[in-house]
Short mmCIF file of the C-alpha atoms (twelve columns), coordinates in Angstrom:
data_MODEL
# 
_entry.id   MODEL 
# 
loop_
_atom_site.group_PDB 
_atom_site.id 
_atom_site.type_symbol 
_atom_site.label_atom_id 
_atom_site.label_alt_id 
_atom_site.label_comp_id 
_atom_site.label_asym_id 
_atom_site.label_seq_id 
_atom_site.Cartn_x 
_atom_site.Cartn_y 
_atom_site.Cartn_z 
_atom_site.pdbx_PDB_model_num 
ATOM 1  C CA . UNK A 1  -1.791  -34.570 48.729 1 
ATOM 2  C CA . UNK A 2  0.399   -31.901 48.334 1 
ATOM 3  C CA . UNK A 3  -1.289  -30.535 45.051 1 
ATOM 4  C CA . UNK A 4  -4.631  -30.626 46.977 1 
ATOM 5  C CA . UNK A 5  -2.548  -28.396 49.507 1 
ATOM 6  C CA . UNK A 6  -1.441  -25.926 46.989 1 
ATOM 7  C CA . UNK A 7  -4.669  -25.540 45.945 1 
ATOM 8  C CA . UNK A 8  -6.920  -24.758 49.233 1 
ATOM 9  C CA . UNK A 9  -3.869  -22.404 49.742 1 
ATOM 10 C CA . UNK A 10 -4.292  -20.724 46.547 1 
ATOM 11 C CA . UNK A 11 -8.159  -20.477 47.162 1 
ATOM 12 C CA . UNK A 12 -7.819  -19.394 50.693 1 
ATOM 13 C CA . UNK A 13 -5.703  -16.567 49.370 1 
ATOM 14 C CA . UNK A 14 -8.014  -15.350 46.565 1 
ATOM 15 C CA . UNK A 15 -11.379 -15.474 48.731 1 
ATOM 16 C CA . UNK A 16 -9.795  -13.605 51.392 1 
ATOM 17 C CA . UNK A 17 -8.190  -11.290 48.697 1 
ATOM 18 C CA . UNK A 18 -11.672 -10.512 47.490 1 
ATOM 19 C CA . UNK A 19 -12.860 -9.428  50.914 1 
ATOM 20 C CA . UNK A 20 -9.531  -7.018  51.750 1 
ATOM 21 C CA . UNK A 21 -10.325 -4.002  50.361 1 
ATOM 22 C CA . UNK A 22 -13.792 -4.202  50.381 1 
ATOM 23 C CA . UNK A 23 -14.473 -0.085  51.616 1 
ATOM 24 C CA . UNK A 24 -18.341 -0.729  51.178 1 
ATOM 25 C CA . UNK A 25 -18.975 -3.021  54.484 1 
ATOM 26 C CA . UNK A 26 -17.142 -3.635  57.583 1 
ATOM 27 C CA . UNK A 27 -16.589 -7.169  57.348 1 
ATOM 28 C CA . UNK A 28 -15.971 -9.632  60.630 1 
ATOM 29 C CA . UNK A 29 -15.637 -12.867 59.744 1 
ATOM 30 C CA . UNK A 30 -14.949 -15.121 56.717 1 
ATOM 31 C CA . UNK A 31 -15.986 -19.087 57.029 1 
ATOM 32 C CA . UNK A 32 -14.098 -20.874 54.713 1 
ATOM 33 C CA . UNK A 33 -15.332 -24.782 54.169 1 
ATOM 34 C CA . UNK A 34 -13.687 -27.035 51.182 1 
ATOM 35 C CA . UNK A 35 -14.977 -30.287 50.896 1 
ATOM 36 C CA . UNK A 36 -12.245 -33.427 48.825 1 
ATOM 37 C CA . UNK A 37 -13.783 -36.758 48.156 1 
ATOM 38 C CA . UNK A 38 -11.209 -38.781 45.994 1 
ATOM 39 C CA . UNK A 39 -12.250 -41.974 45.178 1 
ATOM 40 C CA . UNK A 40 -10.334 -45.213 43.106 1 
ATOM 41 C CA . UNK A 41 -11.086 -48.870 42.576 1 
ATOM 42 C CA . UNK A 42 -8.007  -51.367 40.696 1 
ATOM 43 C CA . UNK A 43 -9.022  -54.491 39.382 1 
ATOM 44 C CA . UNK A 44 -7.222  -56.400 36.534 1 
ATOM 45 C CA . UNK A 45 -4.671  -54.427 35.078 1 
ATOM 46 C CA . UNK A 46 -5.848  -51.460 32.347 1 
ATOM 47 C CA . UNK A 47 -8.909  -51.757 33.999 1 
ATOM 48 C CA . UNK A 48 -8.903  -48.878 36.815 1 
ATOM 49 C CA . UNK A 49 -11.537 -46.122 37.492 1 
ATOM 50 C CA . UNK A 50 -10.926 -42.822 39.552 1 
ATOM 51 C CA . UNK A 51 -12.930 -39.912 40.565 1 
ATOM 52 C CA . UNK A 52 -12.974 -36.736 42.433 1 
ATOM 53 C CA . UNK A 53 -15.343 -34.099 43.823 1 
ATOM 54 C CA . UNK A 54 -14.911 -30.929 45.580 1 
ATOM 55 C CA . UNK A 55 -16.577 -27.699 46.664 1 
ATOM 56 C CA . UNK A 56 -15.321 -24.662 47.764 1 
ATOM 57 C CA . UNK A 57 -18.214 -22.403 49.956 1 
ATOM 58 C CA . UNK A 58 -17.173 -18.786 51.445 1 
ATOM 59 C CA . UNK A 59 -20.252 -17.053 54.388 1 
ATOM 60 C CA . UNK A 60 -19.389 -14.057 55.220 1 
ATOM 61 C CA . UNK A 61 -20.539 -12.070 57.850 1 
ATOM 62 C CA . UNK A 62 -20.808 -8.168  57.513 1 
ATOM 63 C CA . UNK A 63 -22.074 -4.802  59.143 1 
ATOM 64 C CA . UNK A 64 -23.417 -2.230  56.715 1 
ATOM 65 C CA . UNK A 65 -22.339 1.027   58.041 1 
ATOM 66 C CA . UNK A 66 -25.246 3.574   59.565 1 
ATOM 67 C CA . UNK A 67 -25.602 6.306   56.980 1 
ATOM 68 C CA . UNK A 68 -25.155 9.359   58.015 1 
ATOM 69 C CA . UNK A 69 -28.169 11.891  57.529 1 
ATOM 70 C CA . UNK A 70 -26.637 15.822  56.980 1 
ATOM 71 C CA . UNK A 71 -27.977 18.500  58.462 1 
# 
């Protein structure tokens, strides 16, 4: 569980990292959702099966600045 840890943490980091700097948009909120399944069944021994999934979705809500018209 720890690994799975390190890893949301690591991907938290690098989608808000994207998002920091970003001079283009004004930018007020950042949903971050993971989703884990981990699955295993044991039965007689050698015989085991595992399996994983996981997603990783970023919404993020922005204001476009007004442009400025010169005069």
């Amino acid at each position: 569980m720890q690994e799975i840890h390190k890893y949301i943490r690591i991907y938290t980091k690098y989608a808000i990292g994207a998002f920091k700097n970003f001079a283009e948009v004004e930018i007020e909120q950042i949903n971050l959702k993971f989703g884990i399944k981990i699955a295993g069944k044991t039965g007689i021994p050698m015989l085991t099966e595992g399996s994983g999934e996981a997603n990783f979705n970023i919404e993020v809500k922005c204001k476009f600045p007004t442009k400025i018209t010169a005069k």
